[in-house]
C-alpha positions as CSV (number, residue, x, y, z in Angstrom):
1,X,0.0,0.0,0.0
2,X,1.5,3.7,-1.3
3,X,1.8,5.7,1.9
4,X,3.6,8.6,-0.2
5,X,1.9,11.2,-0.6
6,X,-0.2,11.2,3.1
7,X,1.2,14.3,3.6
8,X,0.0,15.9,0.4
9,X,-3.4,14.6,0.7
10,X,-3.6,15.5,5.0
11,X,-2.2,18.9,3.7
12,X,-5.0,19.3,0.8
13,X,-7.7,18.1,3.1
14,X,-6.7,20.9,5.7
15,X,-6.7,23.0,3.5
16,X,-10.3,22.5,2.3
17,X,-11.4,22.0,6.5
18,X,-9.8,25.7,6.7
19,X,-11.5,26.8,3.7
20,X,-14.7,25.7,4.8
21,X,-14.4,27.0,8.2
22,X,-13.6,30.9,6.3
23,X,-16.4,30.6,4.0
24,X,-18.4,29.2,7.1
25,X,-17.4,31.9,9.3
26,X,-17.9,34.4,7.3
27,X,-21.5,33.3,5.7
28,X,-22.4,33.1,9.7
29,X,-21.1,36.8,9.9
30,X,-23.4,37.7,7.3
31,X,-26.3,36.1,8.8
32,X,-26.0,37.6,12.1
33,X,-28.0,40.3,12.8
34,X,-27.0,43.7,12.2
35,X,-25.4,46.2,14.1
36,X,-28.4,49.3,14.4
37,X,-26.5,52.7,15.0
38,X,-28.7,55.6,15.0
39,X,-28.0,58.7,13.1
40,X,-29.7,61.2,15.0
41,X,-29.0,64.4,12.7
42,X,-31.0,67.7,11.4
43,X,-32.4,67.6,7.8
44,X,-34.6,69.7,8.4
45,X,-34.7,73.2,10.5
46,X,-31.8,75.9,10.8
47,X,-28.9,73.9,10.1
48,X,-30.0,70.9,7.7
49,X,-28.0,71.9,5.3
50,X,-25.3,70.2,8.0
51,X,-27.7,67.1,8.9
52,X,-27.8,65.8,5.2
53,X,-23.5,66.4,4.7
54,X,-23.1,64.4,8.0
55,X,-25.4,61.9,6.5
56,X,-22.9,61.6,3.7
57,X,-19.8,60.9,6.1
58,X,-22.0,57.9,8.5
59,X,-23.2,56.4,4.8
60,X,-19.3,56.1,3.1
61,X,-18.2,54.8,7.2
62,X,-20.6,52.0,6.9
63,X,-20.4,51.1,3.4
64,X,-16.6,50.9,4.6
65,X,-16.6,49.0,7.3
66,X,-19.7,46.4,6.0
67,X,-17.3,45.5,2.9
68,X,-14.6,44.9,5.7
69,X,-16.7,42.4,7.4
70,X,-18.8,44.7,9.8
71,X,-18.5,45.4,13.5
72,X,-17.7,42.7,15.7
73,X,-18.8,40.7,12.2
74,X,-22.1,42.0,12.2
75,X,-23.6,44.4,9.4
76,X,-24.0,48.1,10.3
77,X,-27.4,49.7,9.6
78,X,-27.9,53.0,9.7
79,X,-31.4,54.4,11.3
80,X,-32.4,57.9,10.5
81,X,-33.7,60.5,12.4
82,X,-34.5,64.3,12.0
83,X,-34.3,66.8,15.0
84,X,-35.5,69.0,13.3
85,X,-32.6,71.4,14.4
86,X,-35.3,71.8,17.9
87,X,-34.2,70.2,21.2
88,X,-38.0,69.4,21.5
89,X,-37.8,66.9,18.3
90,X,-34.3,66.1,19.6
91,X,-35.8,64.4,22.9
92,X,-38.6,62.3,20.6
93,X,-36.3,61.1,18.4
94,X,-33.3,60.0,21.1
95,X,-36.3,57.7,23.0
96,X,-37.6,56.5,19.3
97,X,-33.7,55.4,18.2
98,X,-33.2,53.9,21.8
99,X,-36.3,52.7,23.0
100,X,-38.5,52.0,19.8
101,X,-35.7,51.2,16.8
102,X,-33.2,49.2,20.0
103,X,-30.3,51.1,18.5
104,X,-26.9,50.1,19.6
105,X,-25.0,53.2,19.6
106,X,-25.6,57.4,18.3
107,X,-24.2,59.5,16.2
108,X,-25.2,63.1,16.2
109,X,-26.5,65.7,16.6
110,X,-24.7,68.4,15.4
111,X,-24.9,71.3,17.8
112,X,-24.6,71.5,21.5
113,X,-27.6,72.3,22.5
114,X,-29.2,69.3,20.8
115,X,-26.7,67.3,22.3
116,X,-27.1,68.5,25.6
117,X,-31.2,67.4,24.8
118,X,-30.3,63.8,24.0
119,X,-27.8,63.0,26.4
120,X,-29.9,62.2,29.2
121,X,-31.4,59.2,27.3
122,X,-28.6,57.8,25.5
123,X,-26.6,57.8,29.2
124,X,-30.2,56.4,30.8
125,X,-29.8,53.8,27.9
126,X,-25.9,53.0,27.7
127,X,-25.5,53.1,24.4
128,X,-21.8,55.1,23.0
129,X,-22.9,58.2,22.0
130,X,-20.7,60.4,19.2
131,X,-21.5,63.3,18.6
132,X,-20.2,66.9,17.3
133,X,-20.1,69.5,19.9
134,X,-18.1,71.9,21.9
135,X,-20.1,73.5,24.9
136,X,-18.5,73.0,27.6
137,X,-21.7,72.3,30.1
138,X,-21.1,68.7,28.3
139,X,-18.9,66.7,30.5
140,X,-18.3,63.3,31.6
141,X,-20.2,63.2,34.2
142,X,-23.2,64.5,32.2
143,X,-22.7,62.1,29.5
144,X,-20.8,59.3,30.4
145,X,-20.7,57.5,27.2
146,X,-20.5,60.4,24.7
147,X,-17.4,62.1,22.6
148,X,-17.5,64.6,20.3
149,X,-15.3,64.8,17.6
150,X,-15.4,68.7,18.0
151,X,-12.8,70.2,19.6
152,X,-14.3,72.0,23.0
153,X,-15.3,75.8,23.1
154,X,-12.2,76.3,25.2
155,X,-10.4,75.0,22.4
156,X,-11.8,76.7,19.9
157,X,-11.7,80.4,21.9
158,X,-8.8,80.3,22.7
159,X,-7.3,79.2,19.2
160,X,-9.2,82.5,17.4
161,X,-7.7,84.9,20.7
162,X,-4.4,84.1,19.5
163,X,-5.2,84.6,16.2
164,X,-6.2,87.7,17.0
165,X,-3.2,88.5,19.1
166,X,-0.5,86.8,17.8
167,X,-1.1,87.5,13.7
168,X,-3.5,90.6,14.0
169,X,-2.2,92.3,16.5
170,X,-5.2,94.3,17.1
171,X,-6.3,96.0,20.0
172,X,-10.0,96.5,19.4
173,X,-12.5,93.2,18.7
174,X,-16.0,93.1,18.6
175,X,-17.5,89.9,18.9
176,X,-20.6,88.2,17.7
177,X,-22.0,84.8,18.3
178,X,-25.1,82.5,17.8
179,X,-27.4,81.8,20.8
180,X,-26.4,78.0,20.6
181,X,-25.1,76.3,23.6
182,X,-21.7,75.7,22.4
183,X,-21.3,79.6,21.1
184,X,-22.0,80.6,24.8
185,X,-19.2,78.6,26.5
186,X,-17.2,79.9,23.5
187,X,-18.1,83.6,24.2
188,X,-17.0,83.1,27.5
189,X,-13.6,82.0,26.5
190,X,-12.9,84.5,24.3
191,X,-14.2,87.4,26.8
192,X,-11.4,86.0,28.7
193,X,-9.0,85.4,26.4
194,X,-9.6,89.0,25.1
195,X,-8.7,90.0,28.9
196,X,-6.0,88.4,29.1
197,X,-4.5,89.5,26.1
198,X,-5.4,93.2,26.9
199,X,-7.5,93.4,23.5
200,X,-10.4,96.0,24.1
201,X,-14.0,94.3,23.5
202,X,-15.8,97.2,22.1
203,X,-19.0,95.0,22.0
204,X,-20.6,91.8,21.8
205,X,-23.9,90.4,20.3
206,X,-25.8,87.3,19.9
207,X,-28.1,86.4,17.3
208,X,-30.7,83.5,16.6
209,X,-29.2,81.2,14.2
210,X,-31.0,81.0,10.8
211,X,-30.9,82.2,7.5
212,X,-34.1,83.9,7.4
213,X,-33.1,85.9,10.4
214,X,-32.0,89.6,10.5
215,X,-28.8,90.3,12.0
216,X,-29.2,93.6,11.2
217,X,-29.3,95.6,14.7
218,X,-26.8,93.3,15.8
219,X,-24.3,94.5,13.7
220,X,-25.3,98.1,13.6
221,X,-24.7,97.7,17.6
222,X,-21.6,96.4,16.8
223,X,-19.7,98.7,14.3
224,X,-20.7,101.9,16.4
225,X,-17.6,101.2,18.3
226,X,-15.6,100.8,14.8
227,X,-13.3,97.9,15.7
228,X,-11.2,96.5,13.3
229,X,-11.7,93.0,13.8
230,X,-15.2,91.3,14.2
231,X,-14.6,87.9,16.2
232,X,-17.8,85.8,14.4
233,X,-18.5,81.9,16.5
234,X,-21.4,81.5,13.7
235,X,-23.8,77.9,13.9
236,X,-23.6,77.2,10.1
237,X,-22.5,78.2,6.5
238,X,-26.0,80.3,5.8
239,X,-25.5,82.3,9.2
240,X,-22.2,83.4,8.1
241,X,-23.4,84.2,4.4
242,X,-25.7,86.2,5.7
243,X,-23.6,88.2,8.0
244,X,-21.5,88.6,5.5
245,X,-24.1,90.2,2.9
246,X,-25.4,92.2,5.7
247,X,-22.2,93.9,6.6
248,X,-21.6,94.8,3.0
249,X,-24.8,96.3,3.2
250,X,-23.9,98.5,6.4
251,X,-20.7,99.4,4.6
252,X,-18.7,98.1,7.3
253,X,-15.8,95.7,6.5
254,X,-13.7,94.5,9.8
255,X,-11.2,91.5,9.4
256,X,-13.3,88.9,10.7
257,X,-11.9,85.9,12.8
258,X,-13.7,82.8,12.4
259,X,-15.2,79.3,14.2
260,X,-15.3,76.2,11.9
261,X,-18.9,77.0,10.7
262,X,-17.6,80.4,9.4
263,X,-15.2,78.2,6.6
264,X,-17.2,75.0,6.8
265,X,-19.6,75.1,3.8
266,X,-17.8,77.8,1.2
267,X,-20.1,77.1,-1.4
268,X,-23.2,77.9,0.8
269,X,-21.7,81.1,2.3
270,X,-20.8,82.7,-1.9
271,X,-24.2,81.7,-2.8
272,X,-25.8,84.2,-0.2
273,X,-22.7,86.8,-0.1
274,X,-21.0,86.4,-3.2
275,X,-18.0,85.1,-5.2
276,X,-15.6,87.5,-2.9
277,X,-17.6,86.9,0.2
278,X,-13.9,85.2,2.3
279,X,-11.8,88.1,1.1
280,X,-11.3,89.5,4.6
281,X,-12.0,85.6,6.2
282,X,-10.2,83.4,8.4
283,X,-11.9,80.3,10.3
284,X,-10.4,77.8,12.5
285,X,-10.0,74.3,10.9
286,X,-8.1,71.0,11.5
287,X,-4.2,71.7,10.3
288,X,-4.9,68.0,8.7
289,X,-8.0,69.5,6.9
290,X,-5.3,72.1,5.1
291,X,-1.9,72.6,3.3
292,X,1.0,75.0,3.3
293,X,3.8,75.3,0.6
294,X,5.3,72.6,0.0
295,X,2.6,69.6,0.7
296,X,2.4,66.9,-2.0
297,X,-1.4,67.0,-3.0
298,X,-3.6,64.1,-2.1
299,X,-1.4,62.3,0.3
300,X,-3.7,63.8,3.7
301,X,-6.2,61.1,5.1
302,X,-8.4,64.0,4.5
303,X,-7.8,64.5,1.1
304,X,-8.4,61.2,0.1
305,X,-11.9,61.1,2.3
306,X,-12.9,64.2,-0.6
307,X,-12.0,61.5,-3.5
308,X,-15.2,59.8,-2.2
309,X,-17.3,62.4,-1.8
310,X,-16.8,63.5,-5.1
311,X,-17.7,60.4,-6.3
312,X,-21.3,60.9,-4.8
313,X,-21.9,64.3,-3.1
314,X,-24.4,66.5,-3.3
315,X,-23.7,70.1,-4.9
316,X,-22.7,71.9,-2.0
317,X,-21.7,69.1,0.4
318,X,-19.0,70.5,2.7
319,X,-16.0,68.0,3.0
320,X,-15.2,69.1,6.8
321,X,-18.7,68.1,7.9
322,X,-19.1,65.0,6.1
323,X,-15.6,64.2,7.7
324,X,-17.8,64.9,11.7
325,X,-19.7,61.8,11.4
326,X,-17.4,59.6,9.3
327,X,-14.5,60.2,11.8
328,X,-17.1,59.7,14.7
329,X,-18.0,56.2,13.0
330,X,-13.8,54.9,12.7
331,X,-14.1,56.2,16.4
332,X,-16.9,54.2,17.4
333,X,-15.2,51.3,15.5
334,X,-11.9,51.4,17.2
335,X,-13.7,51.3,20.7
336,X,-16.1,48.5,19.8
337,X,-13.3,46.6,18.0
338,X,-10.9,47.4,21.1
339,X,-13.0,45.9,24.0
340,X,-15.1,43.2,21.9
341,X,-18.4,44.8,22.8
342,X,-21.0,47.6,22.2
343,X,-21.8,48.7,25.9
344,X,-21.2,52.0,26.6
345,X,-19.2,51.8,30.1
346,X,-17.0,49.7,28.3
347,X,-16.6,51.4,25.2
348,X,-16.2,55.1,27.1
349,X,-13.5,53.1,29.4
350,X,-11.3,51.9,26.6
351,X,-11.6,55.1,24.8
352,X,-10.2,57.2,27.4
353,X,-7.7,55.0,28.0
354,X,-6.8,54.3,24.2
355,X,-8.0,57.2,22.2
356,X,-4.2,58.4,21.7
357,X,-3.9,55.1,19.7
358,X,-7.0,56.1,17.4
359,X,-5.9,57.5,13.8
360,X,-9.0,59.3,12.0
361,X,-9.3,62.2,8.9
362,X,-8.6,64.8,11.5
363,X,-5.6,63.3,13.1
364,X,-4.9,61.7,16.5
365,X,-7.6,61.6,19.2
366,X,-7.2,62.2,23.0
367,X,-9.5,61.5,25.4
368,X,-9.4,61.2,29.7
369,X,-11.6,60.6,32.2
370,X,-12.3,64.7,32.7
371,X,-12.3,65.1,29.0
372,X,-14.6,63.7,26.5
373,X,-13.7,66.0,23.6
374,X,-11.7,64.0,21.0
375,X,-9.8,67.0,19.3
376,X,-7.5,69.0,21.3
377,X,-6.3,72.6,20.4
378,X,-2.6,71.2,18.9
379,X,-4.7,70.4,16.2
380,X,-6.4,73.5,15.5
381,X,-5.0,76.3,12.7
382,X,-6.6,79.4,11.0
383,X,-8.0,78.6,7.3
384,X,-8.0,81.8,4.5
385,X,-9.8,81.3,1.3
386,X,-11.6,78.0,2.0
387,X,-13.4,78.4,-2.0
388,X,-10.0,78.7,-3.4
389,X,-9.0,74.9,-3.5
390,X,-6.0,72.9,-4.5
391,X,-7.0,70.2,-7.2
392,X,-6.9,67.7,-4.2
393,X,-9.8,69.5,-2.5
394,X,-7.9,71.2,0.1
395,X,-8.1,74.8,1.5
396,X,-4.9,77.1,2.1
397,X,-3.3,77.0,6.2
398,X,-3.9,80.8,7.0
399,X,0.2,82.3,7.3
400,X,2.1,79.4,5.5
């Protein structure tokens, strides 16, 4: 009897045992049931026009991730719901996603105050909740399982002070904000930071964010004082067209000193204001979202994350808030993927201990117990002409 080729054949039929057990495995993946993360965003209201770009960045994530086998080898399906922009609608649709739809985790909203509306039933419920905000009345303790992917107010503030002092060099700022959440922990930093920096505030205003609003009086408060520089921590692209417009319209043209809605959505804000409407513009950005002399176009994460919007986006999708959600959803993953499991006290604990290891569009993440905001100030920088961009889709680094 030919005992030869035993090996061969024990070889071959391990190797068909091992093929089986893949195809196996992975058919079983596919079979198990999905992964239901809720995408609690505003399509309709003040800032939609943000909802449906976020949208954009949680559908490219999952598509992603479900042709890489899924989360913890189950499917992700996204479950939509409108707040409406309204902290009212907010509430509703937090208890429909958790309570009714049995999602497993949140992303969104996409403004503080929303957040802050939402957060007591996604703690109540346990789920990991991402979301992008900066007030800084959400904490830990408030929200237990919830990140943003927003750098804080204090964060923000302070990077557009030093703007201010540091390249501007002026001694007189007015300073006008939206009546958000977030904007008010922001005006307080940069009343501070103003202080500090022995910069005069001539005055300060807030107005009610929305397109159809007149900021009229506000700004007619504001240039009686004649500043040179008008500090602007705006909630969206439409807000900032139309203060804009309106301050061409009052003939009053101040350097103005930008949050990331001011440069967010450039082809929203030259549709209401014009083609020239970011001649006298800076807004804080990501220093991955932008590029100084020198930078070989295309190689940035970020820059590669626009390839695929451009495949698909809308007309005037805005690349940095698509870029929110679909870092918030490689977030999520890493923490899921990291402790095996989607409950939130185990997700929240591995990301503050493991966030540093976390590698998304906008760069490295941090997180502690006492802070829950994944972008930290090193990775903020000023942004000039965001409608003026490279081939690769990426906006000039104010200074460089």
């Amino acid at each position: 009897m030919n005992h030869g080729n035993r090996p061969a054949r024990a070889l071959a039929t391990l190797g068909c045992i091992v093929a089986f057990a893949g195809a196996w495995s992975a058919a079983h993946a596919q079979s198990r049931e999905p992964v239901k993360i809720g995408m609690l965003l505003s399509f309709s209201g003040a800032i939609a026009e943000s909802g449906f770009d976020a949208r954009m960045g949680a559908s490219i994530a999952a598509r992603e991730i479900n042709a890489a086998g899924g989360l913890l080898g189950r499917q992700i399906v996204l479950v939509e719901a409108d707040d409406q922009s309204n902290p009212t609608n907010t509430v509703t649709e937090a208890r429909r996603l958790v309570q009714r739809e049995k999602v497993e985790a949140v992303v969104g909203p996409l403004a503080s105050q929303l957040v802050l509306a939402a957060l007591p039933i996604t703690t109540e419920a346990k789920v990991p909740h991402f979301t992008v905000a900066g007030s800084l009345a959400i904490t830990p303790q408030i929200g237990p399982y919830h990140f943003s992917i927003l750098p804080s107010a204090l964060s923000q503030g302070g990077s557009m002070v030093e703007y201010v002092r540091d390249v501007l060099k002026a001694k007189e700022v007015a300073l006008l904000t939206d009546a958000g959440a977030q904007a008010k922990s922001a005006a307080e930093v940069i009343k501070t930071g103003l202080a500090e920096a022995k910069i005069r505030l001539t005055a300060a205003e807030e107005y009610t964010a929305g397109q159809t609003n007149d900021v009229t009086p506000q700004l007619l408060n504001l240039k009686r004082g004649n500043p040179p520089v008008l500090v602007l921590f705006a909630q969206s692209g439409g807000d900032t067209g139309l203060i804009i417009k309106t301050l061409r319209e009052l003939s009053w043209s101040p350097r103005i000193v930008g949050n990331f809605s001011v440069i967010a959505a450039p082809p929203v804000v030259t549709k209401i204001a014009g083609a020239d409407a970011f001649d006298n513009v800076v807004g804080s950005n990501y220093k991955a979202f932008v590029y100084c002399a020198g930078d070989a176009p295309g190689s940035s994460a970020f820059a590669k994350l626009i390839e695929k919007i451009r495949a698909d986006a809308r007309p005037q999708s805005s690349p940095t808030t698509v870029s929110y959600i679909y870092d918030a959803m490689y977030a999520l993953k890493a923490a899921v993927e990291g402790t095996g499991s989607l409950d939130g006290p185990k997700v929240a604990a591995w990301m503050e201990a493991n966030a540093p290891k976390v590698r998304v569009t906008a760069g490295t993440l941090n997180a502690s117990k006492t802070n829950h905001f994944l972008i930290g100030a090193d990775a903020l920088g000023m942004t000039e002409h965001p409608e003026r961009l490279r081939s690769d889709g990426l906006a000039k680094r104010a200074g460089c």
